[in-house]
C-alpha positions as CSV (number, residue, x, y, z in Angstrom):
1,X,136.1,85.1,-58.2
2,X,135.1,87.4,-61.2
3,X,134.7,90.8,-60.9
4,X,133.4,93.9,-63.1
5,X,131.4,96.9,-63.9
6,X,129.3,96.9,-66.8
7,X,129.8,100.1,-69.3
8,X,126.5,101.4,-67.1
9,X,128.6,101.1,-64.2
10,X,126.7,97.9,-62.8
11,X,129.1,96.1,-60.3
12,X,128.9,92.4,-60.2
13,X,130.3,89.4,-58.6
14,X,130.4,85.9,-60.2
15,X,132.2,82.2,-58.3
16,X,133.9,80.9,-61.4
17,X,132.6,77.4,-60.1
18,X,129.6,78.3,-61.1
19,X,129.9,77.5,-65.0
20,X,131.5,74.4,-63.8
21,X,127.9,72.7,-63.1
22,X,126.5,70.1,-65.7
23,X,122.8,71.2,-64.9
24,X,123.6,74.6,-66.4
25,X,125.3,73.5,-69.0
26,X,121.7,71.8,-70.1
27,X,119.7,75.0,-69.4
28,X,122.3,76.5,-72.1
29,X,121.4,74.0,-74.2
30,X,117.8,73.9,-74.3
31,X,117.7,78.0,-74.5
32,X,119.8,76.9,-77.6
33,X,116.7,74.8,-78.8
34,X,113.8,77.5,-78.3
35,X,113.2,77.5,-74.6
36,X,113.5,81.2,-74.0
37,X,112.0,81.0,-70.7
38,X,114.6,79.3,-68.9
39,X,117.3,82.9,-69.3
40,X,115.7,83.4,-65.8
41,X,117.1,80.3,-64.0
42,X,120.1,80.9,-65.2
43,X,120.1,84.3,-64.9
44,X,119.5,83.5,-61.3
45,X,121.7,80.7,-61.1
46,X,125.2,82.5,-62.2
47,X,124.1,86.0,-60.4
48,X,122.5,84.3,-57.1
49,X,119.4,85.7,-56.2
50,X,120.5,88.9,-54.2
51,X,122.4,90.0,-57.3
52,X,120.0,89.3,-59.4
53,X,117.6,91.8,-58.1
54,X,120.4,94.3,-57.4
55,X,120.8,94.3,-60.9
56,X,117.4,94.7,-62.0
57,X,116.9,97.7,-59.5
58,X,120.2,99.2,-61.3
59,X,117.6,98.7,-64.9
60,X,114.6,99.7,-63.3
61,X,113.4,103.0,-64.8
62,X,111.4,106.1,-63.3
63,X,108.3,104.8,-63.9
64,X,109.8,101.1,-62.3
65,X,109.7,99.4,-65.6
66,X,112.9,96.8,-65.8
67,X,113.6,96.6,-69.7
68,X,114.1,93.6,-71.1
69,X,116.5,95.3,-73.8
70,X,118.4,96.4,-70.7
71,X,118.6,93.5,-69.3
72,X,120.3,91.4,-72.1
73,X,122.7,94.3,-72.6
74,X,123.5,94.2,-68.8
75,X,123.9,90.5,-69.2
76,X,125.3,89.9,-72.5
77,X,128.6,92.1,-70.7
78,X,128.8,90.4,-67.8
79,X,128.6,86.9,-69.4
80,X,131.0,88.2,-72.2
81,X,133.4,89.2,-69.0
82,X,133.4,85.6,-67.7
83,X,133.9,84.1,-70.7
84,X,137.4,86.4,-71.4
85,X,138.3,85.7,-67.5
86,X,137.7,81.7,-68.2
């Protein structure tokens, strides 16, 4: 199991297993090529969906905007904490 805090104090939870799947490993890959859109699935499928939304509660602002800019900072540490735990 990985586990971390984000410089914003976010507290997450990751199954190393879960890079171990070839499906995600394609959904890398075609984000690679231009299709953007898939971030969610995997998103979803390396947090879980519980996690997921905890996480974008933690983002949420006042007005209940979740940034997107906020988002890929939250994400960008917790993928970078994976990789250095891998």
């Amino acid at each position: 199991m990985i586990k971390g805090n984000t410089r914003s104090g976010f507290e997450f939870e990751i199954d190393e297993n879960v890079f171990d799947d070839w499906e995600l490993v394609e959904k890398f890959r075609a984000i690679e090529k231009g299709e953007d859109s898939l971030i969610v699935d995997v998103v979803e499928q390396i947090l879980g969906t519980e996690q997921k939304e905890r996480l974008k509660e933690f983002i949420r602002d006042k007005n209940g905007k979740v940034s997107a800019s906020g988002m890929e900072t939250e994400l960008e540490e917790i993928f970078e904490a994976c990789q250095a735990k891998n």
